[in-house]
N, CA, C and O atoms as a CHARMM CRD file, in Angstrom:
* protein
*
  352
    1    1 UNK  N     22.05600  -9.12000 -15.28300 PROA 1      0.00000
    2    1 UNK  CA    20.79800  -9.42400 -14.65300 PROA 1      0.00000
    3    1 UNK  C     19.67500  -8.75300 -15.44400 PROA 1      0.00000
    4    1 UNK  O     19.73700  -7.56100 -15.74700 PROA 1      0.00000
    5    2 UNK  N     18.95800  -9.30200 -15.67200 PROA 2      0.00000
    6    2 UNK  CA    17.72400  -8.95800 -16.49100 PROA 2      0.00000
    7    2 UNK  C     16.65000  -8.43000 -15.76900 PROA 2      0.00000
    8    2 UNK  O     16.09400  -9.17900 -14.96600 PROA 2      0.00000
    9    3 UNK  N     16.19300  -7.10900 -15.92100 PROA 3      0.00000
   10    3 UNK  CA    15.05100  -6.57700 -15.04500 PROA 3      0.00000
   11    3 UNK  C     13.75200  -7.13500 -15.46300 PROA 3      0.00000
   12    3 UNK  O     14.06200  -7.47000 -16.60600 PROA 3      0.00000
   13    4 UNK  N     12.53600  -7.46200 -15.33800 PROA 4      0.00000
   14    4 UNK  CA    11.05300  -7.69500 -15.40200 PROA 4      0.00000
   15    4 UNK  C     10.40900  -7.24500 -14.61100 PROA 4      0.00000
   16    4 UNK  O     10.24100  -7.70900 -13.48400 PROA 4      0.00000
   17    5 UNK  N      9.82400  -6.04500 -15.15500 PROA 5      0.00000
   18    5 UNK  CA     8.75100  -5.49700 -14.21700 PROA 5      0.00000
   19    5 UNK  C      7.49800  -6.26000 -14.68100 PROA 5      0.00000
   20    5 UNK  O      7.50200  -7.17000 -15.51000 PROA 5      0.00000
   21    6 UNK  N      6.27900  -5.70200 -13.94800 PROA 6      0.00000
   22    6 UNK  CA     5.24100  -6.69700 -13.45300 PROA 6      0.00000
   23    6 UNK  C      4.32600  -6.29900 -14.55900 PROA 6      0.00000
   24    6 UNK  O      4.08100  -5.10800 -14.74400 PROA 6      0.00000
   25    7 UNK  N      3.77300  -7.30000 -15.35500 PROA 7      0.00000
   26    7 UNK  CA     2.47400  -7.02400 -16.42000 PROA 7      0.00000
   27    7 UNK  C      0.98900  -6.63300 -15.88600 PROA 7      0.00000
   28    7 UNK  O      0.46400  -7.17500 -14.91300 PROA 7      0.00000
   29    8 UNK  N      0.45500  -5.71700 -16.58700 PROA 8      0.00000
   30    8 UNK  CA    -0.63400  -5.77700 -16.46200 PROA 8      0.00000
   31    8 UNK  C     -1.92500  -7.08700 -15.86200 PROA 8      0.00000
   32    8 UNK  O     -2.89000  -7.14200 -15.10000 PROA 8      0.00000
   33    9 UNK  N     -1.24600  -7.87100 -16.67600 PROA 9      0.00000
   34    9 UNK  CA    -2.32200  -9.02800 -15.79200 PROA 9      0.00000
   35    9 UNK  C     -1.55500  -9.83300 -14.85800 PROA 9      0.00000
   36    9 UNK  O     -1.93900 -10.91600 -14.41500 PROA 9      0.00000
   37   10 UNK  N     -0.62200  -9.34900 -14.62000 PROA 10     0.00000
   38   10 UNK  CA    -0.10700 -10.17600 -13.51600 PROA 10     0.00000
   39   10 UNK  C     -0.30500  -9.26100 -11.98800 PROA 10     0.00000
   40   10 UNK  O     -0.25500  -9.56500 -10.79600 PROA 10     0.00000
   41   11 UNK  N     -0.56500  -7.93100 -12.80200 PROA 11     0.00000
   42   11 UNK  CA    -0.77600  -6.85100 -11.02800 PROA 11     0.00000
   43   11 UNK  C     -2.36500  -7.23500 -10.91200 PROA 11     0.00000
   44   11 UNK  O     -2.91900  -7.11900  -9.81900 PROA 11     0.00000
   45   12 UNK  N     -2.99200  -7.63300 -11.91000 PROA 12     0.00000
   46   12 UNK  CA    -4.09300  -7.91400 -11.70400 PROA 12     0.00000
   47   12 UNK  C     -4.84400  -9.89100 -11.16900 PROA 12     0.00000
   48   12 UNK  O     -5.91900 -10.40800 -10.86500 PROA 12     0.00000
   49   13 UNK  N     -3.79600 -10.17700 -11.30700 PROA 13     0.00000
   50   13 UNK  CA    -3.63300 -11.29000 -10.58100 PROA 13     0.00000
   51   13 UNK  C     -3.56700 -11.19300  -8.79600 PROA 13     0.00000
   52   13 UNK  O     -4.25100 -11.59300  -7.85400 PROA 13     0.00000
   53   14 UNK  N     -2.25300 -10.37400  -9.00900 PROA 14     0.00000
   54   14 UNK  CA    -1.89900 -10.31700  -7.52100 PROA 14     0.00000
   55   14 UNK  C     -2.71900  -9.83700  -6.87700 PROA 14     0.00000
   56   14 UNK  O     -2.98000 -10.45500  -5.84400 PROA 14     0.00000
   57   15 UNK  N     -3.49400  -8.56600  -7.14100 PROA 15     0.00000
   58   15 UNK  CA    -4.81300  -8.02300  -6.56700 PROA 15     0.00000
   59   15 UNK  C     -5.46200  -8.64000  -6.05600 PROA 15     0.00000
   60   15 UNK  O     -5.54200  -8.60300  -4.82800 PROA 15     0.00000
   61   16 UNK  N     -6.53200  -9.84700  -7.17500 PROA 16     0.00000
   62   16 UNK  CA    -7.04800 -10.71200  -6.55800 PROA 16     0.00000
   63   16 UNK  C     -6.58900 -11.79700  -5.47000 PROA 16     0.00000
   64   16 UNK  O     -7.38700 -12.24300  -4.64500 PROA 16     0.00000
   65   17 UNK  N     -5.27800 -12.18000  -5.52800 PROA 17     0.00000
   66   17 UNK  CA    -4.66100 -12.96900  -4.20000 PROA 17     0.00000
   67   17 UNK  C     -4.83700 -12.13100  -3.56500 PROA 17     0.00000
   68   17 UNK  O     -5.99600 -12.17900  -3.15200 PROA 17     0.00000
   69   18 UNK  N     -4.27900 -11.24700  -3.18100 PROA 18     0.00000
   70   18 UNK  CA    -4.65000 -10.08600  -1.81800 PROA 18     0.00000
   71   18 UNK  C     -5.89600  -9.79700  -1.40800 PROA 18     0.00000
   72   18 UNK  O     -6.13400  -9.33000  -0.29500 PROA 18     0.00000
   73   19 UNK  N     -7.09300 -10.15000  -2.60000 PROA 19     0.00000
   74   19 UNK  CA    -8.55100  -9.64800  -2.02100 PROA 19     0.00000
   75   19 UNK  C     -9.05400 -10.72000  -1.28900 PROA 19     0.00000
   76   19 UNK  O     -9.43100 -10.59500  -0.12400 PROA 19     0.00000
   77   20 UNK  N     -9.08700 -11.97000  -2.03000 PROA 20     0.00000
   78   20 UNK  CA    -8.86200 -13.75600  -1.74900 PROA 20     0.00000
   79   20 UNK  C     -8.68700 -13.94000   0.07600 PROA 20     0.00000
   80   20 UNK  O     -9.45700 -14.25100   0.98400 PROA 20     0.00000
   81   21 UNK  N     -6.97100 -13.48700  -0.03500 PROA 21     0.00000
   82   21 UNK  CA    -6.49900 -13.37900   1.72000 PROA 21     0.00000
   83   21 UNK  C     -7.21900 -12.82900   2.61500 PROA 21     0.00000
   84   21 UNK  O     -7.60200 -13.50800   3.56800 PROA 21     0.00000
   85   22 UNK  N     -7.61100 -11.27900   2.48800 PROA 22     0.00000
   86   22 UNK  CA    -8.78200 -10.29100   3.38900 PROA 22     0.00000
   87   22 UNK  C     -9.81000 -11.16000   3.84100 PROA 22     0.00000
   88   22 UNK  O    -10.49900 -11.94500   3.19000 PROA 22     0.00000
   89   23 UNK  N     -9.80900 -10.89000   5.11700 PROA 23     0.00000
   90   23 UNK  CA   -11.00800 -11.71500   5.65200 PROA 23     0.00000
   91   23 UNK  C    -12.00700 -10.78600   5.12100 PROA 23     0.00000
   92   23 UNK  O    -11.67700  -9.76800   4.51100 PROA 23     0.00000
   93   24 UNK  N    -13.42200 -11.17300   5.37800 PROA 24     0.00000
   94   24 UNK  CA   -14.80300 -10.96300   4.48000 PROA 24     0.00000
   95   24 UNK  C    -15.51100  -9.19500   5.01100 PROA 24     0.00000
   96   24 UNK  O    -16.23700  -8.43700   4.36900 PROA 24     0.00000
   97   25 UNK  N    -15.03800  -9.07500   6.11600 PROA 25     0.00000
   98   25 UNK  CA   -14.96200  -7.78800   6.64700 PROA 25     0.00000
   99   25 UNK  C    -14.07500  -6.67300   6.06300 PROA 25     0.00000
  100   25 UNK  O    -14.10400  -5.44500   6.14000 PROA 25     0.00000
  101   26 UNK  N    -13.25300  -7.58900   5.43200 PROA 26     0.00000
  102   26 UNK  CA   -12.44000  -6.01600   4.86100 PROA 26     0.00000
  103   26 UNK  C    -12.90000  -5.17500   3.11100 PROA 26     0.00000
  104   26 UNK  O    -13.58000  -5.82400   2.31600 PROA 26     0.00000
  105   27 UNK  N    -12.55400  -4.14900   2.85800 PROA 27     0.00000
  106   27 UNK  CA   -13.60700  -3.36100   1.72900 PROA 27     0.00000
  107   27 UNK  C    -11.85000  -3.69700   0.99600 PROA 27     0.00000
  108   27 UNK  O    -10.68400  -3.47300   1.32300 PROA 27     0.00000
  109   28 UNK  N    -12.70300  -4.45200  -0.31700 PROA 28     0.00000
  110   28 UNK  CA   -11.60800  -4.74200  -1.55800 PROA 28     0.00000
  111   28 UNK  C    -11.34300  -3.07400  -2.34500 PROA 28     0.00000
  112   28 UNK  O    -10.20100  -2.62400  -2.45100 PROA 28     0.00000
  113   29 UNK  N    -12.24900  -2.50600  -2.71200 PROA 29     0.00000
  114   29 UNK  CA   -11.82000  -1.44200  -2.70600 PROA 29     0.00000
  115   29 UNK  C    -11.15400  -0.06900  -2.40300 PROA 29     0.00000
  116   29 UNK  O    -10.99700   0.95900  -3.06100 PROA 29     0.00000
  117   30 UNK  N    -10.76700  -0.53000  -0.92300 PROA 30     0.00000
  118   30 UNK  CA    -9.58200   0.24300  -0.02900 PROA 30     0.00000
  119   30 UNK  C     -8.11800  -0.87100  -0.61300 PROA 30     0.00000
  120   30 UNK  O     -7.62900  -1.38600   0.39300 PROA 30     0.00000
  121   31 UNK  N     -7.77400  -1.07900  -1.20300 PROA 31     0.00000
  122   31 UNK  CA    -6.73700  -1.65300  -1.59600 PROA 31     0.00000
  123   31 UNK  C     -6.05700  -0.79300  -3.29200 PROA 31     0.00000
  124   31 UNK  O     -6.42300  -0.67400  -4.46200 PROA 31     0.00000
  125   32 UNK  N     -4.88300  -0.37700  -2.40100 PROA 32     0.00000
  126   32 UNK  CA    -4.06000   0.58700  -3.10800 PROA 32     0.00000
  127   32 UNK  C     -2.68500  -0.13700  -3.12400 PROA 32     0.00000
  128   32 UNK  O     -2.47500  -1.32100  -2.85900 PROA 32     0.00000
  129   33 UNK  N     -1.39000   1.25000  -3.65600 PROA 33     0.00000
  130   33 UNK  CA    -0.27000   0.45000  -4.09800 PROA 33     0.00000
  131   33 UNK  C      0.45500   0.34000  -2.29300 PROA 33     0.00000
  132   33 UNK  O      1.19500  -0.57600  -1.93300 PROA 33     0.00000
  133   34 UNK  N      0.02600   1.45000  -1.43600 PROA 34     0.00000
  134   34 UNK  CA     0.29300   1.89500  -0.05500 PROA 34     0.00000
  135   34 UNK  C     -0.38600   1.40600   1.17300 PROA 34     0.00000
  136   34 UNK  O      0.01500   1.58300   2.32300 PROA 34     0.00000
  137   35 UNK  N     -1.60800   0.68200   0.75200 PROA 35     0.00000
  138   35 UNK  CA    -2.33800   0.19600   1.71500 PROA 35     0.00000
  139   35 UNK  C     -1.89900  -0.84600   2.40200 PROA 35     0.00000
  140   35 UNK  O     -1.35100  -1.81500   1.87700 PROA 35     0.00000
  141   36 UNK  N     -2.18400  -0.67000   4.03400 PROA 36     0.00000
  142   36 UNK  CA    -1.30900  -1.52400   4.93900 PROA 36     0.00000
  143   36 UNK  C     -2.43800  -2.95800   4.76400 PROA 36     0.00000
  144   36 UNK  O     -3.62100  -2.95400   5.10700 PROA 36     0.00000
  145   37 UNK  N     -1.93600  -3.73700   4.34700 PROA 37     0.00000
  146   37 UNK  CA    -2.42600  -5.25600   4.11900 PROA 37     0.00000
  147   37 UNK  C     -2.72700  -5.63600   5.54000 PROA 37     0.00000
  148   37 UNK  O     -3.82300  -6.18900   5.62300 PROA 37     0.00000
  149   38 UNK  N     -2.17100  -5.52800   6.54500 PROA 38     0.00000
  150   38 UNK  CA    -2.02700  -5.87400   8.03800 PROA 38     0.00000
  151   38 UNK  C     -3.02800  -5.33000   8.72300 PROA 38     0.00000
  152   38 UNK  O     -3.68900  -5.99600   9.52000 PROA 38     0.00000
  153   39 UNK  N     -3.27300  -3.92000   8.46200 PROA 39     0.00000
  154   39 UNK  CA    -4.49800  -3.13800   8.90600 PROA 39     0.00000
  155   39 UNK  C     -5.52200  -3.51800   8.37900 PROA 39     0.00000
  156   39 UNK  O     -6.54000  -3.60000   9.06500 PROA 39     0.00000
  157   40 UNK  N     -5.53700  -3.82000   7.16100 PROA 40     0.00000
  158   40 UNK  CA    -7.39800  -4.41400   6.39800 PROA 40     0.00000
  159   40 UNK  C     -7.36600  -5.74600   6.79000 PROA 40     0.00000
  160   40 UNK  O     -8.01400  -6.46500   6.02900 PROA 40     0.00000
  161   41 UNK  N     -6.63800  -6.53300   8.05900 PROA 41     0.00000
  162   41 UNK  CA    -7.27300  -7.45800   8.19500 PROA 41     0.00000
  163   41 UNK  C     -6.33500  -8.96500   8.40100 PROA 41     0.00000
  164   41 UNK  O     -6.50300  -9.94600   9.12600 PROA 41     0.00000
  165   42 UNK  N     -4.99800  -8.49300   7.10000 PROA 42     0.00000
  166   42 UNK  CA    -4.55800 -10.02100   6.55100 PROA 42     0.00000
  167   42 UNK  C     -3.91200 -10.33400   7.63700 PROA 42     0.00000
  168   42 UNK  O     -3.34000  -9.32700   8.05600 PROA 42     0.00000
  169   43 UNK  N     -3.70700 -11.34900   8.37100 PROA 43     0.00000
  170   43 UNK  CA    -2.94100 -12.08900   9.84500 PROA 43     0.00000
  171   43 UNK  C     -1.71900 -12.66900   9.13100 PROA 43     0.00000
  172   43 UNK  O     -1.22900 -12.55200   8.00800 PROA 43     0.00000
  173   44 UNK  N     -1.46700 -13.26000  10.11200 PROA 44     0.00000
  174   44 UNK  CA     0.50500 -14.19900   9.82300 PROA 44     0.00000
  175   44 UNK  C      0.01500 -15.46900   8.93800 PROA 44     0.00000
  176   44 UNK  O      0.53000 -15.85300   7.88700 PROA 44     0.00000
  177   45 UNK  N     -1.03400 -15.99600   9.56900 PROA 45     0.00000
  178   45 UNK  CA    -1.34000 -17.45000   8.61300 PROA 45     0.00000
  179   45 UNK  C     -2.09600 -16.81600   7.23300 PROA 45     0.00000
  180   45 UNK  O     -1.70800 -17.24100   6.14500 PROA 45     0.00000
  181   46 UNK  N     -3.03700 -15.93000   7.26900 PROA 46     0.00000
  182   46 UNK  CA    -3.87500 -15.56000   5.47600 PROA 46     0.00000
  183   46 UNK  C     -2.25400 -15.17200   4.65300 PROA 46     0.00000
  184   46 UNK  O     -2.01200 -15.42500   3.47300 PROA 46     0.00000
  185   47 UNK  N     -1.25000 -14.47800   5.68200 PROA 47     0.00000
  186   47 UNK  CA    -0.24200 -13.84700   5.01700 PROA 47     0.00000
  187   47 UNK  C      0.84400 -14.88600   4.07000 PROA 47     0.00000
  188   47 UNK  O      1.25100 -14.82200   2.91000 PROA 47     0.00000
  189   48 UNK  N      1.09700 -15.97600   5.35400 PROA 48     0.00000
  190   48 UNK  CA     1.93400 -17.07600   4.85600 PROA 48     0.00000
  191   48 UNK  C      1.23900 -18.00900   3.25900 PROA 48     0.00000
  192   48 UNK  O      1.84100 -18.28400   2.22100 PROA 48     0.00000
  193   49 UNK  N     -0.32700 -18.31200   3.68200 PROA 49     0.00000
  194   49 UNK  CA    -1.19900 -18.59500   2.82100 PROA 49     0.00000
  195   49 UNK  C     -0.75100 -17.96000   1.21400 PROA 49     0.00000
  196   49 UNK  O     -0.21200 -18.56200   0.28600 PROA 49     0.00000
  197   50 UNK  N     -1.13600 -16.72600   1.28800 PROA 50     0.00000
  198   50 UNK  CA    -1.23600 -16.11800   0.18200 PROA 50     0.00000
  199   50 UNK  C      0.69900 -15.76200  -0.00500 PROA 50     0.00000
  200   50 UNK  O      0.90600 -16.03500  -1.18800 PROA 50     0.00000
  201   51 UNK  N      1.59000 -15.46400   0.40700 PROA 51     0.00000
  202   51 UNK  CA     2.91000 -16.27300  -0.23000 PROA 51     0.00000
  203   51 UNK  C      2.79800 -17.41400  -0.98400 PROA 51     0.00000
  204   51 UNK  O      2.44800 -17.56900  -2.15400 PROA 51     0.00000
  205   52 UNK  N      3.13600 -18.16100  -0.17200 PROA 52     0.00000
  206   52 UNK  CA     2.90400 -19.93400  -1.18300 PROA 52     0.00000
  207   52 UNK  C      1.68000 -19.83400  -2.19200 PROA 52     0.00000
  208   52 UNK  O      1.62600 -20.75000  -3.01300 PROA 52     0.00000
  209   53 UNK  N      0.76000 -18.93100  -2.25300 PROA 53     0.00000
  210   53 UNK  CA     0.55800 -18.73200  -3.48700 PROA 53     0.00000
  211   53 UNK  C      0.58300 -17.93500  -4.63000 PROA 53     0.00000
  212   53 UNK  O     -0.08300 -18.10100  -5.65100 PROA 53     0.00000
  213   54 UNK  N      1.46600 -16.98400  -4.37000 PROA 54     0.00000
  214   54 UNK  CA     2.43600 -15.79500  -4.82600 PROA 54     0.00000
  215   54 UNK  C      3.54400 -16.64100  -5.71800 PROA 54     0.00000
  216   54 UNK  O      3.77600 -16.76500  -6.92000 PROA 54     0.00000
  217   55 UNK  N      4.24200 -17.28000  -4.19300 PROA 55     0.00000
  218   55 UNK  CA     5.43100 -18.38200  -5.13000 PROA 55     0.00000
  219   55 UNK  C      4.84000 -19.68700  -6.47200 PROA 55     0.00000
  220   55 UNK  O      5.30300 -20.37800  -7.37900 PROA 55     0.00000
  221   56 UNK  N      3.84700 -19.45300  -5.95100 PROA 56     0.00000
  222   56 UNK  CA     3.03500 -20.80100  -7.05800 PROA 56     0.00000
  223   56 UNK  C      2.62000 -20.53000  -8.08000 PROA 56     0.00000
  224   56 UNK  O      2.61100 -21.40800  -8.94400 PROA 56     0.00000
  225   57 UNK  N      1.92900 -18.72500  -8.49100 PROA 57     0.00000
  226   57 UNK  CA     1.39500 -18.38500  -9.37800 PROA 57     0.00000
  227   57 UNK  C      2.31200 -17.74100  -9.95300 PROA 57     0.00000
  228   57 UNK  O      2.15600 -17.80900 -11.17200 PROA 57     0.00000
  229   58 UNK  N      3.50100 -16.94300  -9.56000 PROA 58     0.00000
  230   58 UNK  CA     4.33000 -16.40700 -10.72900 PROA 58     0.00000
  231   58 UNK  C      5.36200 -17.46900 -10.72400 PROA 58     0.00000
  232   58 UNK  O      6.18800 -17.17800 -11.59000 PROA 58     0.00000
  233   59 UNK  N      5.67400 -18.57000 -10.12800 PROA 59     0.00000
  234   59 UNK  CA     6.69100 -19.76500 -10.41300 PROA 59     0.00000
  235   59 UNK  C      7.85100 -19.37700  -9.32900 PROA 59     0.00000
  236   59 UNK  O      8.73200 -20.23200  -9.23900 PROA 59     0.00000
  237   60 UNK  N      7.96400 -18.47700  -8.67200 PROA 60     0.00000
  238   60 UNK  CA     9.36300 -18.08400  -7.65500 PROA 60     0.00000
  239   60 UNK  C      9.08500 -18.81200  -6.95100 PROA 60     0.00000
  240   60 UNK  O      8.15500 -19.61800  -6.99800 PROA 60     0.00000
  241   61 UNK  N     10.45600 -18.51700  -5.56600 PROA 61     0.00000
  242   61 UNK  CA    11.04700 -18.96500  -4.14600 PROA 61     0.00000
  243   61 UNK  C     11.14900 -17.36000  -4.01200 PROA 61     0.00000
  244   61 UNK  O     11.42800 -16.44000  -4.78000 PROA 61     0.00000
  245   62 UNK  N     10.86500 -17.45300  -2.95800 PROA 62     0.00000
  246   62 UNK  CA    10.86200 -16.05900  -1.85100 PROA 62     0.00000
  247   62 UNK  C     12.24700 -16.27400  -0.88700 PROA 62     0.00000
  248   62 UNK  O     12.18800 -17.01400   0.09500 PROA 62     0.00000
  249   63 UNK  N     13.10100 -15.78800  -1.13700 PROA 63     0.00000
  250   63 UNK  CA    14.40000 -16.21100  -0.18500 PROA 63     0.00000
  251   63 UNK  C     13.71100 -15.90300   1.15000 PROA 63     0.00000
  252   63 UNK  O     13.07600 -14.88100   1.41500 PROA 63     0.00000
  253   64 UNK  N     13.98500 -17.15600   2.09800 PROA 64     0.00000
  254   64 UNK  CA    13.61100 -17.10200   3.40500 PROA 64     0.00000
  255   64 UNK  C     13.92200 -16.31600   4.35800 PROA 64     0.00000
  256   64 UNK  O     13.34300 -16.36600   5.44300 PROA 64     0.00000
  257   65 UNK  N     15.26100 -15.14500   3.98500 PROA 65     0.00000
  258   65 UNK  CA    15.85300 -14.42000   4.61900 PROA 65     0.00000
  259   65 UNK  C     14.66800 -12.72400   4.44300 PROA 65     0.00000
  260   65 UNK  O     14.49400 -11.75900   5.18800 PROA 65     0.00000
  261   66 UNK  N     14.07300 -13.14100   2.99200 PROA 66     0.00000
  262   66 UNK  CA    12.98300 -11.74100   2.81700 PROA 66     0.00000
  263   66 UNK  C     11.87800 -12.24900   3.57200 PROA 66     0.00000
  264   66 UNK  O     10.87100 -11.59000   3.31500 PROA 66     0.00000
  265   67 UNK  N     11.67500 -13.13600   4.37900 PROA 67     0.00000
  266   67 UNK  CA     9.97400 -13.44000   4.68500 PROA 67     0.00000
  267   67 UNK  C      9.68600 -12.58800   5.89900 PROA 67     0.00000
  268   67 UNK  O      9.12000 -13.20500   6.80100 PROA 67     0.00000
  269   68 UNK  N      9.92900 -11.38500   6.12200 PROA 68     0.00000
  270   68 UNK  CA     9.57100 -10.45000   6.94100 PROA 68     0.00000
  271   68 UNK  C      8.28000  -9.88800   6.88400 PROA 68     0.00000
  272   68 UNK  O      7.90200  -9.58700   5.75200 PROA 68     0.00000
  273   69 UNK  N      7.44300  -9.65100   7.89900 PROA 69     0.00000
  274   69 UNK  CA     5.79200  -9.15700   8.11900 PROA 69     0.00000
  275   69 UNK  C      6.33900  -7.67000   7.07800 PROA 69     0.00000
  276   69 UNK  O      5.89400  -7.58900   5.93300 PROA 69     0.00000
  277   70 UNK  N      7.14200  -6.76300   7.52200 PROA 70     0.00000
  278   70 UNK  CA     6.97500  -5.30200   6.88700 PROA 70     0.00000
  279   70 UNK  C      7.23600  -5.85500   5.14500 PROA 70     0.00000
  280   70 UNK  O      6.31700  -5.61900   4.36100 PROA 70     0.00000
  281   71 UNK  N      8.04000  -6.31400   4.81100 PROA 71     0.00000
  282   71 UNK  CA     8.14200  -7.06500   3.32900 PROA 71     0.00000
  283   71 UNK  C      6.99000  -6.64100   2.56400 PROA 71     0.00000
  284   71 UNK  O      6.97700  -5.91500   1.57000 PROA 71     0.00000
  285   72 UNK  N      5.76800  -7.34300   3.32500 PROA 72     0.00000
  286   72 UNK  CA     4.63100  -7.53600   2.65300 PROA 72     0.00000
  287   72 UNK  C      3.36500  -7.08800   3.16400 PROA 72     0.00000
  288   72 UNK  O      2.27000  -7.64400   3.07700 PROA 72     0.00000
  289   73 UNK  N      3.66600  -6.03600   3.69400 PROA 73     0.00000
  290   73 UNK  CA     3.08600  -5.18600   3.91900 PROA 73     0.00000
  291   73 UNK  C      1.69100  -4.19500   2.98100 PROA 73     0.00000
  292   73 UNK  O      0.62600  -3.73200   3.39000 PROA 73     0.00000
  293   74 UNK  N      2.04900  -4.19000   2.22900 PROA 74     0.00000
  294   74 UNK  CA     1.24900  -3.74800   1.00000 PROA 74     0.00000
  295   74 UNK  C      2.04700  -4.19800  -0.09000 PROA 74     0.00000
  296   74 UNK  O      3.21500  -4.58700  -0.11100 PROA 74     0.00000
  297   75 UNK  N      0.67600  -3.99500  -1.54900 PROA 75     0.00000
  298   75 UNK  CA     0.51700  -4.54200  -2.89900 PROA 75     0.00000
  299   75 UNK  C      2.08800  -4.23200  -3.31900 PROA 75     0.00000
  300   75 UNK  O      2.79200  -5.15300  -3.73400 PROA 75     0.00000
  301   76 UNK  N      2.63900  -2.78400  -3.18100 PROA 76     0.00000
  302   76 UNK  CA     3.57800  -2.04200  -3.68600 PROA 76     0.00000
  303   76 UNK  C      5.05000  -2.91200  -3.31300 PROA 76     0.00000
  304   76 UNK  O      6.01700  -3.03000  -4.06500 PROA 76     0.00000
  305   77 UNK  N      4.95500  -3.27000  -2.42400 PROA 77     0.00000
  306   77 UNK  CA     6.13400  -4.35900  -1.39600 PROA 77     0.00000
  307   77 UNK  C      5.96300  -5.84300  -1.58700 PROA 77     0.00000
  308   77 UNK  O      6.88100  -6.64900  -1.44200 PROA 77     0.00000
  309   78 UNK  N      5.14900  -6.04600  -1.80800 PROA 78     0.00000
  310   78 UNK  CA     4.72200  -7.32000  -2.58200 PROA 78     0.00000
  311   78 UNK  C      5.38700  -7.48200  -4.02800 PROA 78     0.00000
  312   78 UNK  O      6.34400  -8.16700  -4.39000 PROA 78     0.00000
  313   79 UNK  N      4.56200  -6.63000  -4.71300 PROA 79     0.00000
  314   79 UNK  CA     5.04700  -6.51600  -6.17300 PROA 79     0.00000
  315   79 UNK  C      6.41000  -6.94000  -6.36200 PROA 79     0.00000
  316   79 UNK  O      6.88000  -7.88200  -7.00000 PROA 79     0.00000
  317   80 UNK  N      7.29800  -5.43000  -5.20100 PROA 80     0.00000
  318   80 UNK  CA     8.50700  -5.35700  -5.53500 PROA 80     0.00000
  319   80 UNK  C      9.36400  -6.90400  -4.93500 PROA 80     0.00000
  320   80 UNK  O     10.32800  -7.45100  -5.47000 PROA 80     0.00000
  321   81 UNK  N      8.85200  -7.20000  -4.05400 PROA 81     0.00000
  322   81 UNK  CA     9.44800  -9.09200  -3.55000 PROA 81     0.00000
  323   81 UNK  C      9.56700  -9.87200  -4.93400 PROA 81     0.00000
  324   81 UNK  O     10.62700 -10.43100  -5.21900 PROA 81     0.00000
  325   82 UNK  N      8.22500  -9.91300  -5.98300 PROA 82     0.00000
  326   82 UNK  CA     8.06000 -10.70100  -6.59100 PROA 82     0.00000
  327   82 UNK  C      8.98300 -10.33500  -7.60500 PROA 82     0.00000
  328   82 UNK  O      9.77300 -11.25800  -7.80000 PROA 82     0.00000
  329   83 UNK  N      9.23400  -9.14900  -8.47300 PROA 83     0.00000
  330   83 UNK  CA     9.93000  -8.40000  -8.92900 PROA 83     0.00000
  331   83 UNK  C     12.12100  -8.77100  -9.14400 PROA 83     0.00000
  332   83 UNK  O     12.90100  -9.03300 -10.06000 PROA 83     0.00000
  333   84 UNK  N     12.18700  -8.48100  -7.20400 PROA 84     0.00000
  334   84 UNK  CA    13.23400  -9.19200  -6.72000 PROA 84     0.00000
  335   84 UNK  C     13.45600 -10.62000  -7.19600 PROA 84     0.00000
  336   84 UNK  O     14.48600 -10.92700  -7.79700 PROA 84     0.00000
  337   85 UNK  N     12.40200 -11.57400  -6.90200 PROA 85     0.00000
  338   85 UNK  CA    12.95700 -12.88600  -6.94100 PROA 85     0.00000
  339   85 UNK  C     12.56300 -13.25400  -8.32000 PROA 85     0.00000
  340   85 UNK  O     12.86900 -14.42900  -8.52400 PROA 85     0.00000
  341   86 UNK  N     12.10200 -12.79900  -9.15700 PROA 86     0.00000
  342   86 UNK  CA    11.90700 -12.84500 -10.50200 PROA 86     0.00000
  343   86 UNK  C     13.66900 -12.19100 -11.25500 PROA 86     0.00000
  344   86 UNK  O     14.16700 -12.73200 -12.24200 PROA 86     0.00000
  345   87 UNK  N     14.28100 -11.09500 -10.58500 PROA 87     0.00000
  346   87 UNK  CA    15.41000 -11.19800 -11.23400 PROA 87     0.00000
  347   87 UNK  C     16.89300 -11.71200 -10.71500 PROA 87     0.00000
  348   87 UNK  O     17.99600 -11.43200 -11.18500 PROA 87     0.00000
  349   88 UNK  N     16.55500 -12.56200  -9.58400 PROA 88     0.00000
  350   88 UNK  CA    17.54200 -13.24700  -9.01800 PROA 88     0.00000
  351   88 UNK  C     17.73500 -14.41400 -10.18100 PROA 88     0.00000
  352   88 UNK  O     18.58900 -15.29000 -10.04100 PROA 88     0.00000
């Protein structure tokens, strides 16, 4: 199995999907590797939203068995999903 960790412009990709999702009330600059995504704002539908475009922009499937709210919770848990299904 081949590991791929995440490039520079691809954490900087994902950033922007996550700032994108935040409704307009939330401060893009409170967004860390630990920050609760759920608390600044993002709901079940911005959440599902910004998946399908997670799976669209790095080319994965998110096994349906990982689509858990804590999963994706923050950037850091994100990453590591994408990470996961990048070396499946």
């Amino acid at each position: 199995m081949k590991t791929m960790d995440m490039q520079e412009k691809d954490k900087s990709a994902l950033i922007q999907m996550i700032i994108e999702s935040l409704p307009e009330s939330a401060d893009p600059s409170m967004i860390t590797e630990e920050a609760d995504l759920i608390e600044m704002g993002i709901d079940s539908i911005r959440l599902i939203k910004l998946i399908m475009g997670i799976e669209k922009h790095f080319k994965i499937a998110i096994d349906d068995d990982f689509l858990l709210l804590n999963n994706f919770r923050t950037f850091k848990k994100i990453k590591k999903a994408i990470d996961d299904a990048r070396n499946d």
